[in-house]
C-alpha positions as CSV (number, residue, x, y, z in Angstrom):
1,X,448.5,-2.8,148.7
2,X,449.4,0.2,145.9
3,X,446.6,1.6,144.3
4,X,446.1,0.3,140.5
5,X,447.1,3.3,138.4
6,X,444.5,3.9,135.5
7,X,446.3,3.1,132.4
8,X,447.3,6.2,130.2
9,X,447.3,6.6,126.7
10,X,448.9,9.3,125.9
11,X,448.0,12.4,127.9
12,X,444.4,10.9,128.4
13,X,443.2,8.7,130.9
14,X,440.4,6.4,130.2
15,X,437.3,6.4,132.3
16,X,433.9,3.6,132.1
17,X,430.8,5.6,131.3
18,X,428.6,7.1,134.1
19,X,425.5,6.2,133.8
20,X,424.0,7.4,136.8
21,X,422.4,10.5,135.0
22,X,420.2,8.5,132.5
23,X,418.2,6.5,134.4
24,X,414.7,7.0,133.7
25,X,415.0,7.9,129.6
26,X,413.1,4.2,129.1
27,X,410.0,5.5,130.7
28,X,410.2,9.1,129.4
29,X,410.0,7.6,125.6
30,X,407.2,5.2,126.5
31,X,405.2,7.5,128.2
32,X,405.8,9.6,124.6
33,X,404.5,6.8,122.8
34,X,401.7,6.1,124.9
35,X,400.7,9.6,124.8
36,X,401.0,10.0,120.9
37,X,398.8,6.3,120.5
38,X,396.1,8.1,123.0
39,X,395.6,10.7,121.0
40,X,395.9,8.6,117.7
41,X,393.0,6.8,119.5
42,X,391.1,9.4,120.7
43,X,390.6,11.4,117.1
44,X,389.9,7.7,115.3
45,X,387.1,7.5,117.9
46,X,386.3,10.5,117.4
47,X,386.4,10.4,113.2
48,X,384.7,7.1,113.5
49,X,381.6,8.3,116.2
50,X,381.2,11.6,113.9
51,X,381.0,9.5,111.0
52,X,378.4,7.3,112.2
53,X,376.5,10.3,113.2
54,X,376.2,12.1,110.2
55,X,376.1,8.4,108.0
56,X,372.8,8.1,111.0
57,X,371.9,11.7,110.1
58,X,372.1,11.2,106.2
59,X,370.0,7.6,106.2
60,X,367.0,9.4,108.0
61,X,367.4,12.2,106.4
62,X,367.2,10.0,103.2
63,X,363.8,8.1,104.7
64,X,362.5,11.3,105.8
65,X,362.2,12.3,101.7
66,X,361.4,8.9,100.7
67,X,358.3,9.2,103.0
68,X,357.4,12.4,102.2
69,X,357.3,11.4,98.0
70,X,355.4,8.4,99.1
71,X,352.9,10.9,100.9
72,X,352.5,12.7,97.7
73,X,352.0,9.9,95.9
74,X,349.4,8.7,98.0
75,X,347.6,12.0,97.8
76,X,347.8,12.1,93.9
77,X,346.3,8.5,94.2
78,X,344.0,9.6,96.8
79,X,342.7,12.4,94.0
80,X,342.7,10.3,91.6
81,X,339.9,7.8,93.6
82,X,337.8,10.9,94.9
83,X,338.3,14.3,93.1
84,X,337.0,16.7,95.4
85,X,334.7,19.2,92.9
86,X,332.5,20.3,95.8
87,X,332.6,21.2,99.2
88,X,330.1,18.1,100.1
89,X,332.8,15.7,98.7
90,X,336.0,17.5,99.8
91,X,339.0,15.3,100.3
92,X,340.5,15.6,103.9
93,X,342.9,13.5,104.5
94,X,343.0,12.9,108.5
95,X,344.6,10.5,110.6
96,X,343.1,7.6,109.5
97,X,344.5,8.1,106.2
98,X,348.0,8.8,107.5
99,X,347.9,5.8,110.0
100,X,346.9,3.6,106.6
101,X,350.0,5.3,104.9
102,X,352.4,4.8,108.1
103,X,351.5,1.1,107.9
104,X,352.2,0.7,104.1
105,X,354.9,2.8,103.9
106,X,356.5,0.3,107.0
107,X,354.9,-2.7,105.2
108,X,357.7,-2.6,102.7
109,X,360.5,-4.3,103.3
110,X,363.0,-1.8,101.6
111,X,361.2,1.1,104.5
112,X,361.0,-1.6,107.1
113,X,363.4,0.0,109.2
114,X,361.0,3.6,109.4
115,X,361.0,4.7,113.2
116,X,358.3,7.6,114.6
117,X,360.2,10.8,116.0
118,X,361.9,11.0,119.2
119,X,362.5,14.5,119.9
120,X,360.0,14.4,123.1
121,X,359.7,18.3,122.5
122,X,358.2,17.9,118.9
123,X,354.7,16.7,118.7
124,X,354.1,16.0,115.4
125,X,353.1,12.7,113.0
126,X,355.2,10.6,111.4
127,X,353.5,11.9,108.3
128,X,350.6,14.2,107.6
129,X,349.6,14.6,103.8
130,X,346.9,17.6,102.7
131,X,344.9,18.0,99.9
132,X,343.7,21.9,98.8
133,X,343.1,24.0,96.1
134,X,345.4,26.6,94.4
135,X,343.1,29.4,95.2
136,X,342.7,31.8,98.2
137,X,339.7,31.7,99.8
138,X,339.5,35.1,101.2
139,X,339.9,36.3,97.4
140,X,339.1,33.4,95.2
141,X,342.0,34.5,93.1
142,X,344.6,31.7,92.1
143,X,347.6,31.6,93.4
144,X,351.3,29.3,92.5
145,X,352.3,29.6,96.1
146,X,350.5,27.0,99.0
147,X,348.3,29.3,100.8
148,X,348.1,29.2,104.7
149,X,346.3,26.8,106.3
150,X,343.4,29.6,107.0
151,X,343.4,30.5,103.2
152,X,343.0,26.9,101.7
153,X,340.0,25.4,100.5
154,X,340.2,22.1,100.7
155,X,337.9,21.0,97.4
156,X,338.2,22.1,94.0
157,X,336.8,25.4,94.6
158,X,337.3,27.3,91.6
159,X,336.0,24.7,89.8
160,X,331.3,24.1,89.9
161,X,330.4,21.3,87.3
162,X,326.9,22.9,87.9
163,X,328.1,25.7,86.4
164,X,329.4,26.5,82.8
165,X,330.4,29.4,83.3
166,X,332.8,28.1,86.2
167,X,335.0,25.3,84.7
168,X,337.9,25.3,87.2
169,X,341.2,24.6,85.9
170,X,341.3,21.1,87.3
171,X,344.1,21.8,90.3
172,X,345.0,21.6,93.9
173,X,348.1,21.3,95.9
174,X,348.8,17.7,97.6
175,X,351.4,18.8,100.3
176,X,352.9,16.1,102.9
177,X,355.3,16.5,105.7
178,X,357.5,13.7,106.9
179,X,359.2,13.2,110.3
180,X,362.0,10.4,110.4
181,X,364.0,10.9,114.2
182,X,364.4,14.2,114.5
183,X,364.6,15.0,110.1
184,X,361.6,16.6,108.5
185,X,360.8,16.5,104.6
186,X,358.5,18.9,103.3
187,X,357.6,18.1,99.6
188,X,354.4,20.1,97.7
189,X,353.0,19.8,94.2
190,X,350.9,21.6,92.3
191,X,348.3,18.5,90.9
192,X,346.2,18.6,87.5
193,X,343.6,16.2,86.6
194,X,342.6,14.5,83.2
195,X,339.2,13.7,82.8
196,X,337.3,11.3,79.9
197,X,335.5,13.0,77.6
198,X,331.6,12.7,77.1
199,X,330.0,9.8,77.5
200,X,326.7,10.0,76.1
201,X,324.8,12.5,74.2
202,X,322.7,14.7,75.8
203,X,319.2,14.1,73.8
204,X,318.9,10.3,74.3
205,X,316.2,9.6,77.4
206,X,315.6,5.3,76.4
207,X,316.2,2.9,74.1
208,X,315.4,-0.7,73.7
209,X,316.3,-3.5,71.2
210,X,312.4,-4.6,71.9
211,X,310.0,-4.2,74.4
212,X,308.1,-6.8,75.5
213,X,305.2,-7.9,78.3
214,X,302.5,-5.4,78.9
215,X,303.0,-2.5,77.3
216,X,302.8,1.2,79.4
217,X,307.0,2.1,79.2
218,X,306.7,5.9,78.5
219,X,309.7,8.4,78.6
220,X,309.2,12.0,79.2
221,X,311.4,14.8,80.0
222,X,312.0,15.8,83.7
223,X,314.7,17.9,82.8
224,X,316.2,19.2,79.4
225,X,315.0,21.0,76.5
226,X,313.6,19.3,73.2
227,X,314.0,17.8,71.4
228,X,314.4,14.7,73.2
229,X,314.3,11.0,71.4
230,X,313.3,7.6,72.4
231,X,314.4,4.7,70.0
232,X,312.9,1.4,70.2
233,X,314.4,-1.0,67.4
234,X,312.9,-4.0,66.4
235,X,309.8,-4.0,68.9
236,X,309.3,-0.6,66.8
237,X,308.2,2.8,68.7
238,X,304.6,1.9,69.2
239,X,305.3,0.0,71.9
240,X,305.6,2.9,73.8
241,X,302.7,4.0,75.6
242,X,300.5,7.1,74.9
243,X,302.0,10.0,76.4
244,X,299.7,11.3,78.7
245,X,301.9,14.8,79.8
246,X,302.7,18.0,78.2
247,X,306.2,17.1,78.5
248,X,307.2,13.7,76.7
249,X,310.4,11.9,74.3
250,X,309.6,12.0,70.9
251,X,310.2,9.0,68.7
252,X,313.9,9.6,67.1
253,X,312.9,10.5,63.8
254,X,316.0,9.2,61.5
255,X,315.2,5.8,61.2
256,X,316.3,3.2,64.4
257,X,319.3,2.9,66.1
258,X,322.1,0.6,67.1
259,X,323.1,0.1,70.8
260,X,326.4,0.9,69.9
261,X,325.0,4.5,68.6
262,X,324.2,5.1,71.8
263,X,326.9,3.2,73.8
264,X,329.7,2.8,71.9
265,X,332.3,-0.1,72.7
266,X,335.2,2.4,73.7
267,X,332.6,4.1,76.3
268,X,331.7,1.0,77.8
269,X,335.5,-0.2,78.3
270,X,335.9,3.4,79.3
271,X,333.5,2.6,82.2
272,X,334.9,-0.8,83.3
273,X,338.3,0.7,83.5
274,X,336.4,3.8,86.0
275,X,334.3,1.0,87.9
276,X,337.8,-1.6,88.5
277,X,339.8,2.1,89.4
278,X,337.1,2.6,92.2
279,X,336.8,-0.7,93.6
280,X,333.4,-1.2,92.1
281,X,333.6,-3.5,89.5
282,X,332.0,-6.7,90.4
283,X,332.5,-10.1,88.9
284,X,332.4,-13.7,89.9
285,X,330.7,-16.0,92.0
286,X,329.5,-13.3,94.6
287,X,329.3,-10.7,91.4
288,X,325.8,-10.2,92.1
289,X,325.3,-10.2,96.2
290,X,328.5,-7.9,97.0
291,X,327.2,-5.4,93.4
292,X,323.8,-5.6,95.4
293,X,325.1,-4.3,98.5
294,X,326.8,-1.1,96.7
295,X,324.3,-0.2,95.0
296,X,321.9,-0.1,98.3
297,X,324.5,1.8,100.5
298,X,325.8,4.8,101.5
299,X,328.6,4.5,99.1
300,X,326.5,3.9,96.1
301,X,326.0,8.4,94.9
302,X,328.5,9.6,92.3
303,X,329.8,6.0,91.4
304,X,330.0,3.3,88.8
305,X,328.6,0.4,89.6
306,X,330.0,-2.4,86.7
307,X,328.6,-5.8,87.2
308,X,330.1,-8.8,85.0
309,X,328.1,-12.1,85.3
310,X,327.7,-15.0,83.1
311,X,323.7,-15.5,84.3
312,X,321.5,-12.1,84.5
313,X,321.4,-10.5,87.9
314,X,319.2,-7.8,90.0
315,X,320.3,-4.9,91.8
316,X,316.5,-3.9,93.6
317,X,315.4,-2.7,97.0
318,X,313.7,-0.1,98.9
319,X,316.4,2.3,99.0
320,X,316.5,5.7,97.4
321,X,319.6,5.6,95.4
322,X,321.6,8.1,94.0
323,X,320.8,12.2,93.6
324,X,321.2,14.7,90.7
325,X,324.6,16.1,92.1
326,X,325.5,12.5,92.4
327,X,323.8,10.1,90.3
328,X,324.6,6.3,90.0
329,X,325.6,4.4,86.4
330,X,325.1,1.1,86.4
331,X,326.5,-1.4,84.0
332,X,325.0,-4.9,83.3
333,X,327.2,-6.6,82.0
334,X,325.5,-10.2,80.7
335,X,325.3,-12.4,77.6
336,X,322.5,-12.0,75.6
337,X,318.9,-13.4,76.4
338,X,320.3,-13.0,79.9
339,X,317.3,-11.8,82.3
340,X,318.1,-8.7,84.3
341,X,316.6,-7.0,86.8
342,X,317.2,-3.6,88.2
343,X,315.0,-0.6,89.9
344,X,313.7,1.0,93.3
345,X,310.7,0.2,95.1
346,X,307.7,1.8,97.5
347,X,308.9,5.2,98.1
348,X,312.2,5.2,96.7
349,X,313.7,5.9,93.5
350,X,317.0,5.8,91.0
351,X,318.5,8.9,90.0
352,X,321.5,7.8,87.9
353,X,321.8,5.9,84.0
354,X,321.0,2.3,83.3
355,X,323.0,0.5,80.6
356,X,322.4,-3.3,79.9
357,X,323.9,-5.6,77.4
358,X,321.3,-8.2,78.0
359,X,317.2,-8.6,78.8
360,X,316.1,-6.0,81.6
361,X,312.9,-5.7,83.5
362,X,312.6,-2.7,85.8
363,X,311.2,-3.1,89.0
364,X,309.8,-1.3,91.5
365,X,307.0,1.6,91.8
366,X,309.2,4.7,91.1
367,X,310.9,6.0,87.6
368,X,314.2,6.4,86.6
369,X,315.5,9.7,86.6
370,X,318.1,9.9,84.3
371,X,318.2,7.3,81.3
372,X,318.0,3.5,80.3
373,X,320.0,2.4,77.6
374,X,319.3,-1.6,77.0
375,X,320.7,-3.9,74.0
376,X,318.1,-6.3,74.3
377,X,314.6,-6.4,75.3
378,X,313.1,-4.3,78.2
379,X,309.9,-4.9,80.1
380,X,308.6,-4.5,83.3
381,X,307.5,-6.2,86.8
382,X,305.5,-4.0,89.3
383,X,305.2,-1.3,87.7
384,X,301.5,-0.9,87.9
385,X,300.3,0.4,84.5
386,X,302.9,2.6,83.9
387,X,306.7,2.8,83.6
388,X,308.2,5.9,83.6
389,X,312.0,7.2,82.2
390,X,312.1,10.6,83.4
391,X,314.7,12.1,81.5
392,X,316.9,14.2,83.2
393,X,319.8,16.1,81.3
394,X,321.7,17.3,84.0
395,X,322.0,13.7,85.5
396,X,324.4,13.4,82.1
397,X,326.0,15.8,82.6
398,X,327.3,15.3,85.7
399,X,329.0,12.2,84.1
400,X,330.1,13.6,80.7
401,X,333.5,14.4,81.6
402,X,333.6,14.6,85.1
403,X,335.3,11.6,85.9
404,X,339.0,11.7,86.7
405,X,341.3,9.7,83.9
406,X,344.9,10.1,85.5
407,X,346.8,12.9,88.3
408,X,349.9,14.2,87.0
409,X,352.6,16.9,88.3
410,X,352.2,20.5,86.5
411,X,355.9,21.0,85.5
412,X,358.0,23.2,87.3
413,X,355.9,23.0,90.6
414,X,357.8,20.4,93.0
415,X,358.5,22.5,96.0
416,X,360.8,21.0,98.6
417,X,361.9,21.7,102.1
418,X,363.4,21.0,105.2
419,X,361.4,23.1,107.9
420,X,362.2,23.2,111.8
């Protein structure tokens, strides 16, 4: 059989493609496209995981400064409660405290999500707040900066309420540290206190709407300079007893008195705002039994002890209560007519300033030392023969103007850092 000659056009003869050479291309451009996908995926995971990170990074970082400010905040609080004017009642705040601020800082539900640090080679708390003054103490001199930690006192030291001459300027640093993960806030402030303004006068030992029972009351001077008054109003001065020391409270010589001459309406809401500020405001059902168990404990020195009741009540016992450097004010709080009793017995004795708005009779064996300010009448029950209000003038004094009315920021003193 002939061969089939290829059919010519022309000069040319046509030919079928040869494909032979282009096998494979199919897999070349996939494996392209795979590639180029891999690597599309690879820097989205990697965009997205950075992301995440430093979102991570910026939410703790975030929590880390919101705990710090709380810390702050719960020292400025903490000063507020318990200004530390004295090395005796300086303000440390130790673990405890913080453990107290961990759990309310994670007891809100907007911080619920608060974890402790994980960096194993850190040991530190989840947050540490300290309370000292803005002086040196190797030099006493002030200072704007946070001294180290072996140059801080940690009460108001340049400040002596004993001491006229040393007023203090009323500041101290609250610095707190916060560790969320593996963030720390540092965040200080430089603190100033306002306090109220006197209280009382300073020449006032006792007065009494009346005085009734047996008579024997006397007030003489334990401490102060004359002159120094006793007013009895209606019961009239000579129902005090005959002085029988050098030393006594002359009648006030201008003609009697009103209670609110003495105690004034603004001082005594001044006082129930102090006592309900310090948790020692009392009214109520249990008003008298839980203002009873203040005033006989540890806790009772340097506070006010504000007891509303609708009957009269007694704060007695066997207990020395309160000292010079911190005397106790107690506030009866009753309507009038109301019987009241109030006082320290066998060897004990008050050191602080009674104020009733009702009918008191002291009780015990042992003075006052301080002053007894009553609307109504005042007699007594166990005294023996006589009742004694030693007056002493530095007992007021430690309460004109020494209690603490609000904390604020000094301007321009918010210091803020991230250490390592």
């Amino acid at each position: 059989m002939a061969k089939q000659q290829p059919e010519t056009v022309g000069k040319r003869t046509q030919r079928r493609p040869d494909l032979r050479n282009d096998a494979g291309a199919v897999i070349v451009v996939a494996m392209v496209f795979v590639m180029v996908f891999t690597i599309l995926g690879v820097a989205l995971y990697a965009l997205v995981t950075s992301q995440r990170r430093s979102t991570e990074m910026e939410r703790s970082d975030v929590k880390s400064f919101n705990v710090a400010e709380a810390g702050v905040d719960a020292g400025m609080m903490a000063l507020k409660m318990t200004w530390p004017d004295s090395n005796k009642n300086q303000l440390i705040l130790n673990d405890d405290f913080n453990e107290e601020l961990k759990t309310w800082i994670q007891a809100d539900p907007t911080t619920s999500k608060l974890w402790d640090p994980s960096n194993p080679d850190r040991v530190t708390e989840f947050v540490q707040v300290a309370v000292y003054d803005n002086v040196l103490k190797s030099t006493g001199a002030t200072t704007s900066v946070p001294p180290e930690m072996s140059e801080r006192e940690y009460w108001d030291s340049n400040e002596n309420p004993l001491d006229p001459s040393n007023p203090g300027d009323n500041r101290m640093f609250v610095d707190c540290t916060a560790n969320v993960d593996n963030n720390r806030h540092r965040i200080v402030i430089l603190a100033e206190r306002q306090v109220y303004p006197a209280f009382f006068d300073a020449n006032v030992a006792f007065y009494a709407g009346t005085i009734t029972g047996r008579p024997g009351i006397r007030a003489k001077i334990e401490n102060g300079t004359p002159p120094v008054y006793h007013d009895v109003g209606a019961g009239g001065n000579n129902s005090m007893s005959q002085h029988k020391n050098s030393n006594p409270c002359d009648p006030w010589p201008y003609g009697h008195q009103d209670f609110d001459d003495i105690v004034s309406e603004a001082t005594r809401a001044m006082l129930e705002k102090i006592a309900w500020d310090q948790g020692t405001y009392f009214a109520g059902d249990n008003a008298e039994r839980e203002a009873k168990a203040h005033f006989l404990s540890d806790d009772a020195p340097g506070s006010i002890i504000y007891v509303k009741s609708d009957t009269g009540v007694s704060l007695t016992g066997n207990t020395e209560v309160g000292t010079v450097e911190k005397p106790v004010l107690v506030v009866l709080d009753t309507p009038d007519l109301s019987k009241n009793e109030v006082g320290a017995g066998g060897t004990a004795g008050f050191t602080g300033i009674v104020i009733c708005l009702g009918n008191t009779s002291l009780w015990g064996t042992s003075s006052i030392h301080g002053a007894l300010y009553c609307q109504g009448s005042v007699d007594q029950s166990g005294f023996g023969n006589d009742c004694e209000i030693m007056y002493r003038q530095d007992v007021l004094d430690n309460f004109n103007g020494e209690y603490t009315m609000s904390v604020n920021i000094v301007p321009n003193t918010w210091q803020e850092s991230m250490p390592q």
